[in-house]
C-alpha positions, 0 to 999 in steps of 0.5 A: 911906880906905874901899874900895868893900868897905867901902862895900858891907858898910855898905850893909845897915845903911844899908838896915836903918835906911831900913826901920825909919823907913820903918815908924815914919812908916808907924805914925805915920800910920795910928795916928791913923787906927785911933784914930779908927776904934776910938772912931767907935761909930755910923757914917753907913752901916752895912752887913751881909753874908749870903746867903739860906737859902731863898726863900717864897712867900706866897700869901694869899686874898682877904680876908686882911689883908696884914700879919696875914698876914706876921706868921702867915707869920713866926711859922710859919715861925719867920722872925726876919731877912728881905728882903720881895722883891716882891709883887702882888695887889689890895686892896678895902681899904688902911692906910698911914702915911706920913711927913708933916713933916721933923722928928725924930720926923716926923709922920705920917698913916694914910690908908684908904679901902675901895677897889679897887686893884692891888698894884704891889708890895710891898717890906720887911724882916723885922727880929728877927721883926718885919715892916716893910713898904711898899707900893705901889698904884695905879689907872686915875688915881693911886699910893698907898702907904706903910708897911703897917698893918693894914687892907689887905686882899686883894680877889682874893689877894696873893703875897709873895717873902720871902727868908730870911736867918739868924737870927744876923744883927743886924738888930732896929735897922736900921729906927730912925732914933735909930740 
């Protein structure tokens, strides 16, 4: 007949093994889990984090073709990963491309027109020194806008904020959608 002292001292062992079962059922479970994630090699969402090393400030003149501009910006600069924050100004003329279908690769249509219009705002990336910017324009009756192209023009002047982020962030392929 065991005494309570017996029950006591076999108690750690009882204990011991409760632990080590505890942790197989726990591996058990979260394997399948880390397998999964370890083979998963294009995710849904994908995120980078960074700061900015420093904030410009984009002033182009009249008649400066806006995405010319940019690509002299980055260029001088020597931006290669960059967050195009907001911009204003005018055009007298514009280019875009938009997204016209919802096929894969989409269609798409590059309206212009040498038109006087405000620049609502500007907005984009710079993505392994590559420009990628959207654009957005209005007047007393419509909004227009699109991904930039050459040919949008700046009828009084444009001021673009740029933030800058290092050059070793990854970013060359957030823009393909293949991806």
């Amino acid at each position: 007949m065991r005494t309570p002292y017996h029950f006591q001292q076999d108690r750690p062992v009882i204990y011991k093994h409760l632990i080590i079962m505890k942790k197989i059922a726990l591996l058990i479970m979260i394997l399948p889990v880390l397998k999964l994630g370890a083979q998963e090699k294009d995710p849904q969402i994908r995120s980078i984090s960074s700061q900015f090393q420093r904030i410009e400030i984009v002033r182009m003149r009249s008649g400066t073709d806006m995405l010319d501009g940019l690509k002299s910006f980055v260029s001088e600069k020597k931006v290669r990963n960059g967050v195009i924050l907001a911009g204003i100004g005018s055009v007298s003329q514009y280019h875009y491309h938009v997204v016209s279908d919802a096929n894969l690769p989409p269609a798409e249509e590059f309206p212009k027109a040498s038109v006087a219009m405000d620049l609502v705002s500007v907005q984009g990336y710079i993505l392994d020194g590559r420009v990628h910017a959207h654009i957005s324009l209005s007047d007393e009756n419509s909004m227009v806008g699109g991904h930039l192209e050459s040919g949008t023009k700046a009828l009084t002047f444009f001021i673009i904020t740029v933030g800058v982020l290092p050059d070793d962030l990854d970013m060359g392929d957030l823009d393909n959608y293949r991806l």
